[in-house]
C-alpha positions as CSV (number, residue, x, y, z in Angstrom):
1,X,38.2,107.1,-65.2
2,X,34.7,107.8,-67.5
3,X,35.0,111.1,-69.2
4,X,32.2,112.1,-71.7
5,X,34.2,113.8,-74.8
6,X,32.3,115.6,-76.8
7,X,33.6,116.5,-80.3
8,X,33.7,119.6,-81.9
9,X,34.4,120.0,-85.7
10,X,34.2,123.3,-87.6
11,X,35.2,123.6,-90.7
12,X,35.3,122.5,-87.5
13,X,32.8,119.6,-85.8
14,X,31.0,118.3,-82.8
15,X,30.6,114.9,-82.0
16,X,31.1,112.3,-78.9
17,X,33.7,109.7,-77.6
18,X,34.7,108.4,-74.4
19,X,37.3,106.1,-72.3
20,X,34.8,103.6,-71.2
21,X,31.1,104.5,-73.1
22,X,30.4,107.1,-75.9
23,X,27.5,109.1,-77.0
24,X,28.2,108.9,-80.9
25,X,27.4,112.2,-83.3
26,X,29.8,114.7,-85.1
27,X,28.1,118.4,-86.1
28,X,29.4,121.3,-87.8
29,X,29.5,123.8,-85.6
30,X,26.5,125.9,-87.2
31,X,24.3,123.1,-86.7
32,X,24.8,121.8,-83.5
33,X,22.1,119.7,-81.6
34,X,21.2,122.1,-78.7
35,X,18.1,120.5,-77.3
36,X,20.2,117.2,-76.9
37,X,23.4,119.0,-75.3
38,X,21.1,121.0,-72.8
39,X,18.5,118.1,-72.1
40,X,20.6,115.0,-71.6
41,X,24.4,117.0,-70.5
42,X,22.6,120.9,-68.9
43,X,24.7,122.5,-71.8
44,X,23.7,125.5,-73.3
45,X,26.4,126.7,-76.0
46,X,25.6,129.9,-76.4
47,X,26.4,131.9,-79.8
48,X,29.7,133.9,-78.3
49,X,30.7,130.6,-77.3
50,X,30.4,128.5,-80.4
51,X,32.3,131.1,-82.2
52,X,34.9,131.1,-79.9
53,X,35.6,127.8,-80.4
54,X,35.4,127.9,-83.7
55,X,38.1,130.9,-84.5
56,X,40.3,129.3,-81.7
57,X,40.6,126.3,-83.8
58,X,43.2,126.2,-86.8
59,X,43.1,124.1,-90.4
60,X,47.2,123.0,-91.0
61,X,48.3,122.0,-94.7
62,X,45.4,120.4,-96.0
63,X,43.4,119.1,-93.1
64,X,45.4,118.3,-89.6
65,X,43.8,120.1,-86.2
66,X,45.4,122.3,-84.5
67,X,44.2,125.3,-82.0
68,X,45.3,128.8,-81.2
69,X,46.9,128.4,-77.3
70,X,47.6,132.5,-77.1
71,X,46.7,136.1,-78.1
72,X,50.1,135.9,-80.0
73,X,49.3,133.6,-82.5
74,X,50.7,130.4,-80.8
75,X,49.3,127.3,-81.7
76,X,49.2,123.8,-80.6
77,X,49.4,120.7,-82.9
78,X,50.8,117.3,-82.8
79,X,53.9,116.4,-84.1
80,X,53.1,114.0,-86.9
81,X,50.6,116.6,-88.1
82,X,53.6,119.3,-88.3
83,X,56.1,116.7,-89.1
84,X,56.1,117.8,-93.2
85,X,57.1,121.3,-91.8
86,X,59.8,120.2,-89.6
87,X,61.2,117.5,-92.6
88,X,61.3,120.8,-95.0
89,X,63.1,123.1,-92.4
90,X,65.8,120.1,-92.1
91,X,69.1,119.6,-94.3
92,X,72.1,117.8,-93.9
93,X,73.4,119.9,-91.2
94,X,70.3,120.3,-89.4
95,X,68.3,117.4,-89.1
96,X,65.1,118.6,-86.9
97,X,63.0,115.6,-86.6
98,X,66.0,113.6,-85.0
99,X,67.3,115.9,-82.9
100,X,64.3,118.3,-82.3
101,X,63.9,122.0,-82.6
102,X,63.1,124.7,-79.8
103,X,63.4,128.4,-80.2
104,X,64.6,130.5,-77.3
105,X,63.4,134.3,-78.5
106,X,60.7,134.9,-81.3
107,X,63.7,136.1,-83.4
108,X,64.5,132.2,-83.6
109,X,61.9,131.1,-84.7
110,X,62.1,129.3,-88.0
111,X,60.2,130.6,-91.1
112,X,58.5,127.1,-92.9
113,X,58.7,127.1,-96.4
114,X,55.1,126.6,-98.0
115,X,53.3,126.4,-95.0
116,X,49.6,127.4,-94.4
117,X,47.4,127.7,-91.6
118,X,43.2,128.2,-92.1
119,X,40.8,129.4,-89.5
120,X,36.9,129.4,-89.8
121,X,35.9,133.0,-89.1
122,X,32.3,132.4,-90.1
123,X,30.0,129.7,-92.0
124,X,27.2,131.3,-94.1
125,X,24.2,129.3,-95.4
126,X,24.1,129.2,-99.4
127,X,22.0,126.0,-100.7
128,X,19.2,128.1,-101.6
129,X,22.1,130.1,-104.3
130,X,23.9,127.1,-105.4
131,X,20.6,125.4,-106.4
132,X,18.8,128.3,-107.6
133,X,19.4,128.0,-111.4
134,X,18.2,123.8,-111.3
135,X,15.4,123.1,-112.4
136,X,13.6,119.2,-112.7
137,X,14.3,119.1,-116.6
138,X,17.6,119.7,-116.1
139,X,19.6,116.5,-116.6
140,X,22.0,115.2,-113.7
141,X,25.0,116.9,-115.7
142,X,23.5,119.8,-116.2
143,X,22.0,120.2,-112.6
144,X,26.2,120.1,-111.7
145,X,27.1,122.3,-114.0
146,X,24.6,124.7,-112.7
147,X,25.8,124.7,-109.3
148,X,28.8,124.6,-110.2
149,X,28.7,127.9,-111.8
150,X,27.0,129.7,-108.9
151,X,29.3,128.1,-106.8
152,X,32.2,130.0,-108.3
153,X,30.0,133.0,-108.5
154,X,29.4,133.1,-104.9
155,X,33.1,132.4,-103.8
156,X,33.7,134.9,-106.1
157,X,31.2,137.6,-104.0
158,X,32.5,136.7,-100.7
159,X,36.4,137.1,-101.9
160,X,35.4,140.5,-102.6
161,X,33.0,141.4,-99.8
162,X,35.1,139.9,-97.0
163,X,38.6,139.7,-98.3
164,X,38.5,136.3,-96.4
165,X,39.3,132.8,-98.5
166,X,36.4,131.1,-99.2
167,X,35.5,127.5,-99.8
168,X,31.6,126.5,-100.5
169,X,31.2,122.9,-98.3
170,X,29.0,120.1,-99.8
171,X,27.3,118.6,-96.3
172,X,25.3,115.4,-96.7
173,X,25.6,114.4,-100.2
174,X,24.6,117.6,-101.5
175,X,21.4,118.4,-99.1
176,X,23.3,121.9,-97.7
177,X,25.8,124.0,-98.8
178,X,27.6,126.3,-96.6
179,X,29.6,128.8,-97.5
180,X,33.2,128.8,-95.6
181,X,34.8,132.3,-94.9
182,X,39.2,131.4,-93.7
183,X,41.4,133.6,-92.2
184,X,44.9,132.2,-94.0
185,X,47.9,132.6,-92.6
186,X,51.1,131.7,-95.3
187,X,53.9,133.2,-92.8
188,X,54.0,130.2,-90.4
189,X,57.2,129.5,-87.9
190,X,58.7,126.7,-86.1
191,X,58.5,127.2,-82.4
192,X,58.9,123.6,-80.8
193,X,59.4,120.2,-81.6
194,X,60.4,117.4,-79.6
195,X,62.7,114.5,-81.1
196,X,61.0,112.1,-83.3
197,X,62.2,109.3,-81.1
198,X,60.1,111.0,-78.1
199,X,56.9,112.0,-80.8
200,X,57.1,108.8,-82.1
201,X,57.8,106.4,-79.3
202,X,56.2,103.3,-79.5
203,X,55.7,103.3,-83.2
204,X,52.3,103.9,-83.4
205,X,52.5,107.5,-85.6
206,X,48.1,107.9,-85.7
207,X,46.1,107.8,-82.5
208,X,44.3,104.3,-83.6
209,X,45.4,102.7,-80.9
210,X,45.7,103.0,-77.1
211,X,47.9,103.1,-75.0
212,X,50.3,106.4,-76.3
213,X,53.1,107.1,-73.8
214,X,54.7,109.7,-76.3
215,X,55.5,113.6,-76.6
216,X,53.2,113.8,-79.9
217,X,52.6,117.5,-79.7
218,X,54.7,120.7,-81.5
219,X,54.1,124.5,-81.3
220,X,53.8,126.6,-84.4
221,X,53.3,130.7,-84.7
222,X,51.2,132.8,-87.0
223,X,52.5,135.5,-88.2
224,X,51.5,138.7,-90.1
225,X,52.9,141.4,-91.6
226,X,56.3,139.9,-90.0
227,X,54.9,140.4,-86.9
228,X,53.2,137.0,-84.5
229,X,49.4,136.9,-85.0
230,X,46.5,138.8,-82.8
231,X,44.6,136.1,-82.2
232,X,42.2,136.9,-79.1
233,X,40.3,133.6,-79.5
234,X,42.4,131.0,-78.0
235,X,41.8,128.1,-76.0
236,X,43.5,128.0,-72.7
237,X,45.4,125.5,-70.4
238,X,44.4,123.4,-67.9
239,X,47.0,122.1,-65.4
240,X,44.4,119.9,-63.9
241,X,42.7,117.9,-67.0
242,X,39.1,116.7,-66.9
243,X,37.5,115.1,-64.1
244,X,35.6,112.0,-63.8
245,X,31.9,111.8,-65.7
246,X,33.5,116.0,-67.4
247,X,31.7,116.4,-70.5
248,X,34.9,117.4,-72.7
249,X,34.3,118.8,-76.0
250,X,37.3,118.4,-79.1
251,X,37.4,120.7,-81.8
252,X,39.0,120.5,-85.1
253,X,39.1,119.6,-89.1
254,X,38.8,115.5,-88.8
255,X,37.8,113.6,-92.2
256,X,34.3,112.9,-93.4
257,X,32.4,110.2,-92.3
258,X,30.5,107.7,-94.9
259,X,27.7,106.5,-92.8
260,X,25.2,107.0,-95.6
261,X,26.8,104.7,-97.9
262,X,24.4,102.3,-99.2
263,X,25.5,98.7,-99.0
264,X,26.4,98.3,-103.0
265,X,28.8,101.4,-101.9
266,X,30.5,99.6,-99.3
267,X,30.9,96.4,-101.7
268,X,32.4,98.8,-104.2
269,X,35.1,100.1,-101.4
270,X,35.8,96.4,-100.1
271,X,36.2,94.9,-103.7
272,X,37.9,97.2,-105.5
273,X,38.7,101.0,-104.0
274,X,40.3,99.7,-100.7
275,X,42.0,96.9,-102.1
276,X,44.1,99.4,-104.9
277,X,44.9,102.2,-102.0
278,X,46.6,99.0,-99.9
279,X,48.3,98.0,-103.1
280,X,49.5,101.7,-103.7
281,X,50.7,101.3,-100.0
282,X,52.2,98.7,-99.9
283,X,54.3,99.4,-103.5
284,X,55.7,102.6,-101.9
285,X,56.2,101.2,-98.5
286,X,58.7,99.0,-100.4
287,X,60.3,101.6,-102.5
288,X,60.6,104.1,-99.7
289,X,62.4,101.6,-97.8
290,X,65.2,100.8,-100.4
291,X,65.1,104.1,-100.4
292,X,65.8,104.9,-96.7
293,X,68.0,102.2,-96.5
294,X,70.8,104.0,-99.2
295,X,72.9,106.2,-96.6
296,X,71.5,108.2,-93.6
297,X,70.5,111.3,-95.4
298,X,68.5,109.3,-97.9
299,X,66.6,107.8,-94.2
300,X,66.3,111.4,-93.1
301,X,64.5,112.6,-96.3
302,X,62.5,109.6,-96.5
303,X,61.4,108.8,-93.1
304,X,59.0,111.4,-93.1
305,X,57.0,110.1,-95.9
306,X,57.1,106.5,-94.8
307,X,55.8,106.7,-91.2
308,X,52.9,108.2,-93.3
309,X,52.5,105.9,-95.5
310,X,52.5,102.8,-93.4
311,X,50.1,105.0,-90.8
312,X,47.9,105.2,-93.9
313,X,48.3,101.8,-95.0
314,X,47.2,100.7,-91.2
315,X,44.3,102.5,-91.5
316,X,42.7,101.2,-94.8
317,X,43.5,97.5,-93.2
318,X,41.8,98.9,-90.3
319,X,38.7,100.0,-93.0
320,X,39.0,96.6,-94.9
321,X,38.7,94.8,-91.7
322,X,35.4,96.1,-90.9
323,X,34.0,95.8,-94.3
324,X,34.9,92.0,-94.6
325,X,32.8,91.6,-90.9
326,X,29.9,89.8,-91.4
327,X,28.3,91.4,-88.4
328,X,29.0,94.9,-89.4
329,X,28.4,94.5,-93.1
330,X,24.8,92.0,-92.0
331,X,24.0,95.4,-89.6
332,X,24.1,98.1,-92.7
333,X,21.7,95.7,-94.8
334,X,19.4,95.4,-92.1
335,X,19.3,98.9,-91.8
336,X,19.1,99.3,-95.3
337,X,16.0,96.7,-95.6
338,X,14.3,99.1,-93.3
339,X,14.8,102.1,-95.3
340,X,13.7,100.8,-98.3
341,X,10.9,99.1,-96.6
342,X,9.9,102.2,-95.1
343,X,10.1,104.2,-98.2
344,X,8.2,101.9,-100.1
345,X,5.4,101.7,-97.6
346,X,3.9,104.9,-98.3
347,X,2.5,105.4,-102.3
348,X,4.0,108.9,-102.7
349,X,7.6,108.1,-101.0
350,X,7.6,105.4,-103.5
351,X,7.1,107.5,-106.2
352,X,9.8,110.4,-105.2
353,X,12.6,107.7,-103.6
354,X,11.7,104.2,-105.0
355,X,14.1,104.1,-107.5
356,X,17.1,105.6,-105.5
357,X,19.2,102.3,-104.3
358,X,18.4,101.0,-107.9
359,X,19.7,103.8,-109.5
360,X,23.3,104.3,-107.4
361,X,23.7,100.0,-107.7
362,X,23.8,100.7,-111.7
363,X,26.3,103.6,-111.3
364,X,28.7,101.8,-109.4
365,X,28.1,98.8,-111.7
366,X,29.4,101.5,-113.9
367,X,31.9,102.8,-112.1
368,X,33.6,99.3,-111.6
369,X,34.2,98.9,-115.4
370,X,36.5,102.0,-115.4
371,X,37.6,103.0,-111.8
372,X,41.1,101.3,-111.6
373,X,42.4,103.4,-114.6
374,X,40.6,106.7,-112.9
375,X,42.2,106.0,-109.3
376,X,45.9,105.7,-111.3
377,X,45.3,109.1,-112.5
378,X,43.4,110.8,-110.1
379,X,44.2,109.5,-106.2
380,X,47.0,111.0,-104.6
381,X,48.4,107.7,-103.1
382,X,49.2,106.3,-106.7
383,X,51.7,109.0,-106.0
384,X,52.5,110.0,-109.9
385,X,54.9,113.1,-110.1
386,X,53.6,116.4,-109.1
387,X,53.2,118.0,-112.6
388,X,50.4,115.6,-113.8
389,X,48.2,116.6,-110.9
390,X,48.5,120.1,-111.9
391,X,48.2,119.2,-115.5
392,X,45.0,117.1,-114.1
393,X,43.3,120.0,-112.3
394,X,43.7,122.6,-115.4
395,X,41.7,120.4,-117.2
């Protein structure tokens, strides 16, 4: 079966994928390529439509997908994205990720501790404002602190305009800035989840690899003012699935992409930023399981975090993998020979961009001599105790 998948990401993106070919891209939802989409696929999203999608999709925690399936603020997520919630509603007597959870009224529903859903209600331009007070003599620290402080001022202005959260978005290494207006939801309940052993069958807790014959899905609710959610914007079900050749489009929050990274930036993350995450891994891989392995209720509290740590520590083998090929590493130097090439084929390019890949090689040079110490401190897989990274973002 050939199904065209096109991705949508808003806060929330677009971008393509398929079984058997792709058409490659990812776009904020604000910014999507419309002459491609009605050209090459006849596909004109139309402004109702685009914020449809976008209000129907749902931020959990800090960055897992999930999407509004109801007017009554249902939503649909996958289990290992929810599984945090379902570990902090279980206890000695009630151990949900074993055994599973399903309420039969709303009344059953379970309340999660600390739980928070986001959704995108509307994406405003703002680069012009954060980069209105820089000026060329300005030095690279004080350019930051610049936008820094209108940054604040304008999430400040929006807070009290919209009584939305906001959250100013720093798109291709500082050439836009949006401004990001949430709907947050902090009342959040437990509606269904399957067993772990079903979720989790076959062992494979990310969606890396193919094939997946598992029940990785759970429902959650939104709630306000004790009451479940309005939420009219809602994607709906399909009992028959896409067809063969369907364009199918996938909304939701994914991570950034680093496709821009010069070379000397992908040396830096195969030599030393890649290497200490696997080594953070791999040290609490081990302790977690001495850990797990005390008495049953030390496994259930621990499980939780260690499925996500060794899905993390596949991952950055996954990354490390790719940055050791020779074929993928010789095709980024390539491209970047032709960039520079290009750049330095034209007098006045020369001048404004000449000194660019220089300039970043001698900050990471920079950047080697003291970034071990800074990732023990700063990188949440080095895993110190929860009071230093408060301490850490006072300062």
């Amino acid at each position: 079966m050939r199904i065209r998948m096109l991705t949508a990401v808003g806060g929330t993106l677009l971008s393509f994928a398929a079984t058997t070919f792709a058409d490659e891209g990812m776009w904020p939802l604000n910014h999507l390529p419309r002459e491609q989409l009605e050209s090459k696929y006849s596909f004109e999203p139309s402004d109702a439509w685009v914020d449809h999608v976008r209000r129907s999709c749902v931020r959990v925690g800090a960055g897992g997908s999930a999407s509004f399936v109801s007017p009554d603020g249902l939503l649909m997520t996958n289990h290992h994205v929810a599984s945090d919630y379902i570990s902090d509603l279980s206890d000695e007597t009630h151990d949900y990720m074993k055994n599973g959870f399903y309420a039969a009224t709303r009344e059953d529903e379970l309340k999660i501790p600390n739980a928070e859903l986001n959704v995108l209600m509307s994406i405003e331009p703002v680069t012009d404002k954060v980069n209105a007070k820089v000026t060329p003599d300005l030095s690279p620290s004080e350019a930051q602190a610049a936008r820094k402080k209108a940054k604040a001022e304008i999430e400040k202005e929006a807070k009290e305009r919209t009584g939305l959260t906001p959250e100013i978005v720093e798109l291709y290494h500082g050439a836009r800035f949006d401004l990001y207006l949430y709907k947050r939801y902090t009342d959040v309940r437990l509606v269904f989840a399957p067993e772990s052993a079903i979720a989790f069958f076959g062992g494979d807790l990310e969606n890396f690899e193919y094939p997946r014959y598992n029940l990785d899905i759970t429902f959650l609710r939104a709630y306000e003012d004790g009451q479940p959610a309005k939420t009219p914007d809602y994607l709906k079900w399909s009992t028959t699935g896409p067809k063969d050749g369907e364009m199918t489009l996938i909304a939701g929050h994914p991570g950034r992409t680093q496709r821009l990274f010069t070379v000397e930036h992908l040396t830096f993350l195969r030599d030393v930023h890649v290497p200490l995450i696997l080594n953070a891994y791999n040290q609490r891989e081990v302790a977690l399981n001495q850990f797990c392995g005390r008495s049953p209720e030390h496994k259930r509290i621990g499980t939780d975090d260690l499925f996500g740590i060794q899905n993390g520590r596949k991952a950055y083998n996954g990354i490390l993998e790719g940055l050791i090929d020779r074929q993928l590493m010789g095709t980024k130097e390539a491209s970047q020979e032709a960039l520079v090439k290009f750049i330095n084929g034209d007098p006045a390019r020369k001048k404004k961009y000449g000194s660019a890949h220089a300039e970043l090689a001698r900050a990471l040079e920079q950047y080697r001599s003291y970034y071990p110490e800074y990732f023990l401190l700063a990188n949440r897989r080095s895993s110190l105790c929860q009071q230093l990274s408060i301490a850490l973002k006072l300062v």
